[in-house]
C-alpha positions as CSV (number, residue, x, y, z in Angstrom):
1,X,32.3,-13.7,20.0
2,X,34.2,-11.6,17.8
3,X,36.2,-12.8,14.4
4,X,39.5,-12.4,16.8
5,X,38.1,-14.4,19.2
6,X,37.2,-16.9,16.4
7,X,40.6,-17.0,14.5
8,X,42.3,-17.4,18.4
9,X,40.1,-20.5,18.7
10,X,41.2,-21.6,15.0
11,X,44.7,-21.5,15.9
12,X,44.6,-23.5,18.6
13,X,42.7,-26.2,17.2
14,X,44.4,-26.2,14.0
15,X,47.5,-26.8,15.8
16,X,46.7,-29.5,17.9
17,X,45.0,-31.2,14.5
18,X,47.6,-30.8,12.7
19,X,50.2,-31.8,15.4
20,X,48.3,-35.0,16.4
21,X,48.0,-36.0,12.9
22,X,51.4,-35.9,12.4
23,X,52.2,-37.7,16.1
24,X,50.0,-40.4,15.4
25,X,51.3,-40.8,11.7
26,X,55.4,-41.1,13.2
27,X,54.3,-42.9,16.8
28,X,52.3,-45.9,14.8
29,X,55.5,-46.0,11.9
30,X,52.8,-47.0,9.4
31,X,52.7,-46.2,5.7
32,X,50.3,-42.8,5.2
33,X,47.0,-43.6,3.8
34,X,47.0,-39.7,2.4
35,X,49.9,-38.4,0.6
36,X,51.5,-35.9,3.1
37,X,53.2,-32.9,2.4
38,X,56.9,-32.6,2.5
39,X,58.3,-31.3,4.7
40,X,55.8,-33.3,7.1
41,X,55.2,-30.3,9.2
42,X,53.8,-28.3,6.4
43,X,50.5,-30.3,7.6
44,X,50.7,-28.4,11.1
45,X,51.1,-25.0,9.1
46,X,47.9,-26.1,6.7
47,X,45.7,-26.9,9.0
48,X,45.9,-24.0,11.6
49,X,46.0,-21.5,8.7
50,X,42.5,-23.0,7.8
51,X,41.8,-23.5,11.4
52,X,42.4,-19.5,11.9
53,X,40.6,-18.4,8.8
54,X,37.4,-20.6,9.3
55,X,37.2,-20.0,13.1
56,X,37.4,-15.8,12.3
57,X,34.5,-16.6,9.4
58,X,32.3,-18.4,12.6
59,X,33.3,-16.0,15.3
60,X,32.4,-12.7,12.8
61,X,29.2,-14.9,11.8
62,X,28.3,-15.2,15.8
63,X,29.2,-11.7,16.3
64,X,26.7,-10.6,13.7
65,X,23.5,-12.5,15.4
66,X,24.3,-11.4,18.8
């Protein structure tokens, strides 16, 4: 696996984290335990930016052993 590879995995699972947080969170209508940040959909943006960096740090990482 290369760090593209890794940061294409990232994306895709920081988006679907950060998208079902945020489903759950309007689908239940119940007060957030977490303080979110406004607007709401700056969660979605958060978490596939980390998603992308971290998965490019693994997939270089695995690249590296191989």
């Amino acid at each position: 696996m290369s760090a593209r590879g890794g940061a294409l995995r990232g994306l895709a699972g920081g988006l679907l984290f950060g998208g079902f947080i945020l489903i759950a969170y309007r689908v239940s209508g119940a007060e957030a335990e977490a303080e979110l940040p406004h607007p709401e959909v700056l969660l979605v943006v958060i978490t596939t930016l980390l998603g992308v960096a971290l998965g490019a740090l693994g997939g270089r990482s695995r690249g590296r052993r191989a």
